[in-house]
LUMBAKOL-859734 format. One record per residue (C-alpha): residue in three letters; x, z negated, y. Coordinates in steps of 0.02 Angstrom, whole numbers, plus 50000, padded with zeros to 5 digits. Last residue first. Layout:
BEGIN
ALAXZY...
END
This chain:
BEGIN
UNK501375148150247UNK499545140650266UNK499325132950423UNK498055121850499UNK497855111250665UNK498885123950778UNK500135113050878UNK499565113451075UNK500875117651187UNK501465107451361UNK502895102651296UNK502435095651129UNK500395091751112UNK499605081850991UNK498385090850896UNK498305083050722UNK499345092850622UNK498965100250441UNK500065110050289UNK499485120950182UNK500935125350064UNK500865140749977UNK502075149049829UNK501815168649804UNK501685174649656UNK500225182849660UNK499375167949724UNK500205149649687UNK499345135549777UNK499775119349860UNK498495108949969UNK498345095450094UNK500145093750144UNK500285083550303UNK501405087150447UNK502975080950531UNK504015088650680UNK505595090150738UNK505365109350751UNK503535117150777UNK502655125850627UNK502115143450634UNK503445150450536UNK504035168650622UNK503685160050792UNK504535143650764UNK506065152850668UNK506095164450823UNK506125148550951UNK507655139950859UNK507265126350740UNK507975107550729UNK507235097750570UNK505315100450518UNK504475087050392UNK503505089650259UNK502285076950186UNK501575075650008UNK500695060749923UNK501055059749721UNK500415057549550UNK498565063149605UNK498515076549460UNK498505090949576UNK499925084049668UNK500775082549535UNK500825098449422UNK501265107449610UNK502655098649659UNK503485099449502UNK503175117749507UNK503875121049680UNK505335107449644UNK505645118649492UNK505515135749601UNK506505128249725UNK508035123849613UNK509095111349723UNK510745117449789UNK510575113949949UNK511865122250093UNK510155133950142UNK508875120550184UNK507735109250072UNK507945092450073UNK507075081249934UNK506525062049992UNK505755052349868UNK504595036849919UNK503865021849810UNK502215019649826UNK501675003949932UNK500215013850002UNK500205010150169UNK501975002950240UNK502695015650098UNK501805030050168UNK502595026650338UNK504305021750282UNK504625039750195UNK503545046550327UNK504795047350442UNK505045035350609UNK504675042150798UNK505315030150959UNK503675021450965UNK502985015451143UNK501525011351060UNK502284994051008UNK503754988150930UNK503564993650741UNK502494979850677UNK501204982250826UNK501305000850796UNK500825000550610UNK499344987450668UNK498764996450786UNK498635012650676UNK497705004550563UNK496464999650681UNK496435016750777UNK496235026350604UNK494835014050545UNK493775015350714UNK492445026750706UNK491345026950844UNK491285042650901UNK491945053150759UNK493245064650792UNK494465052250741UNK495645040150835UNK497545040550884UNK497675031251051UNK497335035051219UNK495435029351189UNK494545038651316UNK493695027751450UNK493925042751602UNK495255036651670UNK496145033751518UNK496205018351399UNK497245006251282UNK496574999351150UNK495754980051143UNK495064975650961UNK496104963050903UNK497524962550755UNK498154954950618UNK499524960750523UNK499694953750336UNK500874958350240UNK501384965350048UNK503044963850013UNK504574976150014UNK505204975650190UNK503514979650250UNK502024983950141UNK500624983750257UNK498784974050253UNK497694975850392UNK496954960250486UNK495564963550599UNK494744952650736UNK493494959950866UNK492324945250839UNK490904960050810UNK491544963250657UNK491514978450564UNK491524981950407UNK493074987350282UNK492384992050110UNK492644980049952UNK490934980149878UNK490514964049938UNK490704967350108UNK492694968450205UNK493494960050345UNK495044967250315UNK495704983750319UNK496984986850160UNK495524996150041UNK495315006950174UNK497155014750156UNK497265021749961UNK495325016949886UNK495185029049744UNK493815041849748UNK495005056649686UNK494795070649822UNK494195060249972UNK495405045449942UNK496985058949925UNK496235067450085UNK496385050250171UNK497945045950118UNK498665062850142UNK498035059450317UNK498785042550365UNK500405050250308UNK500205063250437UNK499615051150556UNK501205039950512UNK502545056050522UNK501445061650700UNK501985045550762UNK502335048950950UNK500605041351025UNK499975054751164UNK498605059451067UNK498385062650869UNK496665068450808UNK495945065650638UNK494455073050589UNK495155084050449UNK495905070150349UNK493965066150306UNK493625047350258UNK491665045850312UNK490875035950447UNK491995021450410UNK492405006950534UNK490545006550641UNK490535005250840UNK488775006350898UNK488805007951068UNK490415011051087UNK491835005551228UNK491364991951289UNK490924985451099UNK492664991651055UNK493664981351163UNK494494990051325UNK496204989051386UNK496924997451564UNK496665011351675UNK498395019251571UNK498955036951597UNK500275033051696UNK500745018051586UNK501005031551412UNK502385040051514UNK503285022851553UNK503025018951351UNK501815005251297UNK502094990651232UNK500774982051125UNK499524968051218UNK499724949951167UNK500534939951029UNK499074928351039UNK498064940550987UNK496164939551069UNK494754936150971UNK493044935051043UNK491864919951009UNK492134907650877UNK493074911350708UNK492874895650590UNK493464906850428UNK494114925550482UNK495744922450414UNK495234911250270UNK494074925250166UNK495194938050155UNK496844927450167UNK496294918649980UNK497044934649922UNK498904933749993UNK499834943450102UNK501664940250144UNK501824931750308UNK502134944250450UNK503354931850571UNK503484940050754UNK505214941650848UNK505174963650821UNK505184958550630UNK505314940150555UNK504614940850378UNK506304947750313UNK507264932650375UNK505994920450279UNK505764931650143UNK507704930650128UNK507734911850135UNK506354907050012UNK507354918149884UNK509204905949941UNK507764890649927UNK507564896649743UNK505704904349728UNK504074897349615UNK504844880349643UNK504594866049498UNK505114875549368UNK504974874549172UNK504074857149154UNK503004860249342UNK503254846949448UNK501344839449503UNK501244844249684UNK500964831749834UNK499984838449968UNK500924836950129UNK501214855350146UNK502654857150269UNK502504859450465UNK502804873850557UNK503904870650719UNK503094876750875UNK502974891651002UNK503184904050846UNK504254920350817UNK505954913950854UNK505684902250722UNK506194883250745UNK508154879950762UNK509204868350689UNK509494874850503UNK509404895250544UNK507964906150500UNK506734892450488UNK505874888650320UNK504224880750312UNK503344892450370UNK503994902750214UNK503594886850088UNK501884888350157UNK501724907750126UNK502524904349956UNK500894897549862UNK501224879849850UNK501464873949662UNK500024875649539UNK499494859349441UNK498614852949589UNK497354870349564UNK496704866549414UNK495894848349476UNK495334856049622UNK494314868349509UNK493734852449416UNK493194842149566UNK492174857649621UNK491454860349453UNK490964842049455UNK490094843749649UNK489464862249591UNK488264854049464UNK487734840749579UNK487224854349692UNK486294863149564UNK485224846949488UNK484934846849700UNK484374863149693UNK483104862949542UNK482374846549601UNK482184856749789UNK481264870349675UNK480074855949607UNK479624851649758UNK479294866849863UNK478024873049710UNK477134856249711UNK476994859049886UNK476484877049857UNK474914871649727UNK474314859549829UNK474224871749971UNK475044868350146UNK474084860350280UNK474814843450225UNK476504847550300UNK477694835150220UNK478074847350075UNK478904859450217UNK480154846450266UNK480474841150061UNK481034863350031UNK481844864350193UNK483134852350180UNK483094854249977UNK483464873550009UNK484724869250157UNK485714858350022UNK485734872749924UNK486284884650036UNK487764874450059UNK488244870149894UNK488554890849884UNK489604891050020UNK490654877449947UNK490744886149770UNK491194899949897UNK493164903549811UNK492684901049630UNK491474915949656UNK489784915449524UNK489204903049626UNK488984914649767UNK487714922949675UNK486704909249652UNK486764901749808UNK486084917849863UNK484474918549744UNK484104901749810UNK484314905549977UNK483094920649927UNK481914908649855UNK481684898649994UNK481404910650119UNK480014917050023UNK479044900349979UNK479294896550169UNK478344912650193UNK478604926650317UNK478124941050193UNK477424956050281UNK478954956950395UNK478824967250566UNK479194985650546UNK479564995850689UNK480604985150767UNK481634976950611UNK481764994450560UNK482825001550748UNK483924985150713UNK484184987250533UNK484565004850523UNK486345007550488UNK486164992250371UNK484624998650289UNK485475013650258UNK487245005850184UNK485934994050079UNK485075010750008UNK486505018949965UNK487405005849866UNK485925002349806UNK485715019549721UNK487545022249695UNK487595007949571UNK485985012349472UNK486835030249468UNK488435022749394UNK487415014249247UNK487625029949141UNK489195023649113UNK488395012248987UNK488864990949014UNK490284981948968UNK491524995549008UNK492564982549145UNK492374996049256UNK490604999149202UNK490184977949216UNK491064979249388UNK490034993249452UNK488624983649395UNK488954966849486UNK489384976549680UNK487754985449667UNK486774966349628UNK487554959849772UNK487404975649900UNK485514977849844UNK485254958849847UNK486104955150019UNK485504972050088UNK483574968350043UNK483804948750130UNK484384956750266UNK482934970250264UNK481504957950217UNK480214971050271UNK479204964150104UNK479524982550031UNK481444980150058UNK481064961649994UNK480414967549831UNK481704984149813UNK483114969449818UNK482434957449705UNK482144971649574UNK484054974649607UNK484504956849570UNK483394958949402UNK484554973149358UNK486204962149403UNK485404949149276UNK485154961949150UNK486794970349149UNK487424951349135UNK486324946448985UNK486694964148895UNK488554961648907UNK489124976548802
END
């Protein structure tokens, strides 16, 4: 058990509940959110009691309300503590905490440089208190001892990382996909790290150039490079950002039938007043319009439900930016990046906020029934943008759930020329889907209009498997669709057959 930690993240919480009663409410959300995010990491790691779970939950809870709420609280309740003495103690207490991330050491000097800015302006003003000045002093001693502090950690983290060679994104740019001709997918030539690296004793290149090569040609899909992902990409892609976004690789295709429909393309914040990311992840609330991927909603939606049921992160968990705790937020920017496994590596896609709309400012693509809610559009987006466009031909879900999860797909056929046991494939099935081992679509090949009737389903078709059962002997699938209409007739949401 780490007692000093648990007790550290405890006294962050205490911050927390003091500026929530000050009216501090981003100062509150900051602590609650920081000090949340530290316990649930000491009970994952089991070094503190699980019991601890329902401290988590609490600020969790009570920083996702005050962020809902902020505007209509800031209103109604003006601060009651508006002091210098305040303000510099919770830049304090965030420098801190971002110490204690090798990737904002830089962030972190930065807050305390603006506590010994603030900290010798306010000491000038002779109105103050002897008392506070003296106060104001010797906290601006205890940020620049803190700032020196981060300077040699700096220069050792720095240090660390010159013995690493390039991560392989730059050696990808690098690379063009023949040996006299730039990328297809950029305007200009990518240049090569000029940092010089240290040779390593056992290898000086992470990948052979031949390796290099074939992530090189694999990145390149539809004449646009998706780097493979990396984690320093969370932070770094939305570093610097000023103003709106807007991709550079322009609107996604849509199909002649999709054009008709089309007024044009709308950001969120035209669109919704207050647009949010995650209301709640419920397979039930998504609806499918005139985009033809009902195999990647349905996989979207076994994603969701398997989220729901086992409170693992499947999808959200690859929508970036994200808070502390790892959820997707949104940002006002209007720039995304989502995270796909294409061609067998992990990628990023980034994305803006523009969708396509109707006459009457309906989003024409997928969405939920949530007003608002945007993580099935974004994600989506992204699919479509790496497939083409919207104007998508159909895939299977096979690719699909691989491009989200980065499980590994089987495929099993049933129809009357197979010889496959059903009742093993029923039970198999069954023991893991139950257990979380696997995600389950089916899939619907040609059908004649009595085996549509008898059945329920509609042919050429995919749907998601939210439940199996066995009752009386009888083997169940439910199976979902979203609502997307096929010549002229509306799919029933549920069946059980």
């Amino acid at each position: 058990m780490d007692e000093q930690a648990t007790q550290s993240a405890f006294e962050l919480s205490q911050k927390a509940v003091f500026y929530d009663q000050g009216k501090k409410y981003e100062e509150a959300i900051f602590c609650y959110t920081e000090a949340g995010n530290r316990l649930l990491k000491l009970v994952q790691e089991k070094k503190c009691l699980p019991i601890f779970r329902k401290n988590v939950m609490e600020c969790i809870n009570r920083a996702e309300f005050l962020k809902n709420n902020i505007q209509d609280l800031q209103r109604q309740y003006p601060p009651v503590i508006n002091d210098i003495s305040y303000n510099v103690e919770f830049l304090m207490v965030k420098a801190l905490a971002f110490r204690n991330y090798e990737n904002r050491i830089d962030e972190s000097r930065e807050l305390y440089e603006k506590v010994v800015e603030q900290c010798l302006g306010a000491s000038r003003n002779r109105a103050l208190p002897q008392e506070t000045i003296k106060s104001l002093r010797s906290i601006a001693e205890t940020a620049l001892k803190s700032i020196e502090e981060l300077v040699v950690l700096k220069k050792k983290v720095t240090e660390v990382e010159l013995l690493f060679p390039e991560v392989p994104v730059d050696d990808i740019s690098a690379i063009n996909l023949n040996d006299h001709s730039p990328s297809p997918s950029s305007n200009q030539p990518f240049k090569s790290p000029t940092r010089q690296v240290p040779p390593s004793p056992s290898n000086s290149q992470k990948f052979t150039k031949e390796e290099l090569g074939v992530l090189s040609t694999t990145s390149n899909i539809n004449n646009k490079l998706y780097v493979p992902f990396h984690t320093y990409d969370k932070v770094n892609e939305f570093k610097g950002q000023h103003g709106k976004f807007t991709d550079p690789d322009g609107k996604i295709s849509l199909t002649q039938k999709q054009r008709l429909k089309l007024k044009g393309w709308k950001r969120v914040s035209e669109l919704f007043e207050k647009p949010t990311i995650i209301y709640s992840i419920d397979c039930h609330t998504i609806k499918q319009t005139v985009i033809s991927d009902c195999s990647f909603i349905s996989s979207l939606s076994i994603a969701a439900l398997y989220e729901k049921r086992f409170k693992k992160q499947l999808v959200t968990s690859i929508i970036y930016p994200q808070d502390a705790l790892g959820k997707p937020i949104y940002n006002p920017a209007g720039k995304y990046m989502i995270k796909l496994h294409i061609n067998g590596v992990w990628r990023k896609v980034v994305i803006d906020d523009y969708f396509p709309v109707d006459d009457n400012d309906r989003m024409m693509c997928s969405q939920t029934e949530n007003k608002g809610e945007l993580w099935v559009s974004l994600l989506e987006k992204a699919y479509m943008k790496v497939m083409g466009g919207y104007d998508f031909p159909g895939s299977n879900s096979n690719i699909d759930l691989n491009a989200l999860t980065g499980w590994i797909p089987e495929r099993i056929e049933l129809n009357e020329s197979s010889k496959a046991d059903p009742d093993a494939i029923f039970r198999k099935l069954f023991d893991r889907f139950h257990r979380g081992d696997c995600l389950i679509t089916l899939a619907t090949g040609k059908m004649t209009e009595e085996m549509q009737k008898r059945s329920g389903l509609v042919e050429t078709h995919a749907y998601a498997v939210i439940d199996i059962r066995s009752v009386d002997n009888k083997r169940l699938l439910k199976v979902k669709t979203h609502g997307h209409i096929l010549d002229g007739k509306e799919i029933s949401r549920t069946k059980t057959n």
